[in-house]
C-alpha positions as CSV (number, residue, x, y, z in Angstrom):
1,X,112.7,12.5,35.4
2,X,113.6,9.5,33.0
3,X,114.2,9.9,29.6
4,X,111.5,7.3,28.6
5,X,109.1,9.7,30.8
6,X,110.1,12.6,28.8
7,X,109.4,11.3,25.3
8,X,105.8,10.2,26.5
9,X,105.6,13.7,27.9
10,X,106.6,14.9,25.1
11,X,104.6,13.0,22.6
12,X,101.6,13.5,24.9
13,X,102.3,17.3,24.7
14,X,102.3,17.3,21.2
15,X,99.2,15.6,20.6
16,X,97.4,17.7,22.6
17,X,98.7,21.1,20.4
18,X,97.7,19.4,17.7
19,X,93.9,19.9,18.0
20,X,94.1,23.0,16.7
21,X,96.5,22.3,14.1
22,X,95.5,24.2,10.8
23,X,95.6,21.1,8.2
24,X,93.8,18.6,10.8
25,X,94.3,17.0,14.0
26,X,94.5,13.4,12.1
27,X,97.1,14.7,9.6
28,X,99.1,15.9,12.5
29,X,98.8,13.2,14.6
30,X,99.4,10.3,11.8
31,X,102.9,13.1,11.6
32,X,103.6,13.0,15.2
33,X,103.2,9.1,15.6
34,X,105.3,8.5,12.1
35,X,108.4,10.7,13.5
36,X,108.2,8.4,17.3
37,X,108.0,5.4,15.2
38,X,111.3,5.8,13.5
39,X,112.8,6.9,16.3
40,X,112.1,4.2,18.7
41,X,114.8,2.2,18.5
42,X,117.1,5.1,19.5
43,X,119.4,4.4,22.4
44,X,121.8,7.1,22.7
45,X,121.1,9.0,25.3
46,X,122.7,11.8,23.7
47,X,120.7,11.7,20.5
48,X,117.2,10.8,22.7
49,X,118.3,14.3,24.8
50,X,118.8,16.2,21.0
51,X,115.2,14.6,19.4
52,X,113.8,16.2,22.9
53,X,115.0,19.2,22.8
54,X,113.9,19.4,18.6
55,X,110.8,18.2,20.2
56,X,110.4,21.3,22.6
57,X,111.2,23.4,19.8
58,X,108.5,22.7,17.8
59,X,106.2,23.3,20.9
60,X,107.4,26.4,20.8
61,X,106.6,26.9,16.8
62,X,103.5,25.4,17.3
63,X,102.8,27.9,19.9
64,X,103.9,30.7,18.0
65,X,101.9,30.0,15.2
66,X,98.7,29.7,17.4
67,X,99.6,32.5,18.6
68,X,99.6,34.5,15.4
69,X,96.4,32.6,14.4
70,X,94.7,34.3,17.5
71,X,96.3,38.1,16.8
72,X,95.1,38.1,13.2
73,X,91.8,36.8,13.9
74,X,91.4,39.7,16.3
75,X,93.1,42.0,14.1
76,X,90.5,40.9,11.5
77,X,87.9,41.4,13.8
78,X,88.6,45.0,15.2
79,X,90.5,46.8,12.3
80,X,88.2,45.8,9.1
81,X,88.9,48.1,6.3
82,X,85.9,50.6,5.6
């Protein structure tokens, strides 16, 4: 797999977290699209592979934090205080 086909993998990955991003799907694309936009002129392959694998790792946040989301819902759901 390409790099180039990675980044839009990548970028489309992130957009598609994003829609149930706590402050907004437009405030977190308009984020996502500002960070590919400075970066798009990058041609060290080196430094493309680093901004992916940053990239991954806030997959994994985002997933994290949707994750808690979902557990304290539930928790809030099941274990109200009498």
């Amino acid at each position: 797999m390409s790099q180039r086909s990675k980044v839009i993998q990548l970028y489309k990955t992130l957009l598609y977290m994003g829609r149930d991003y706590p402050r907004g799907y437009e405030f977190f694309r308009k984020n996502v699209k500002k960070a590919f936009e400075k970066n798009k002129g990058e041609r060290d392959p080196e430094k493309i592979e680093k901004m992916l694998a940053h990239g991954n790792f806030v997959i994994k946040e985002l997933e994290a934090l949707y994750m808690l989301r979902k557990y304290r819902t539930l928790k809030r759901r099941y274990y109200q205080n009498p």
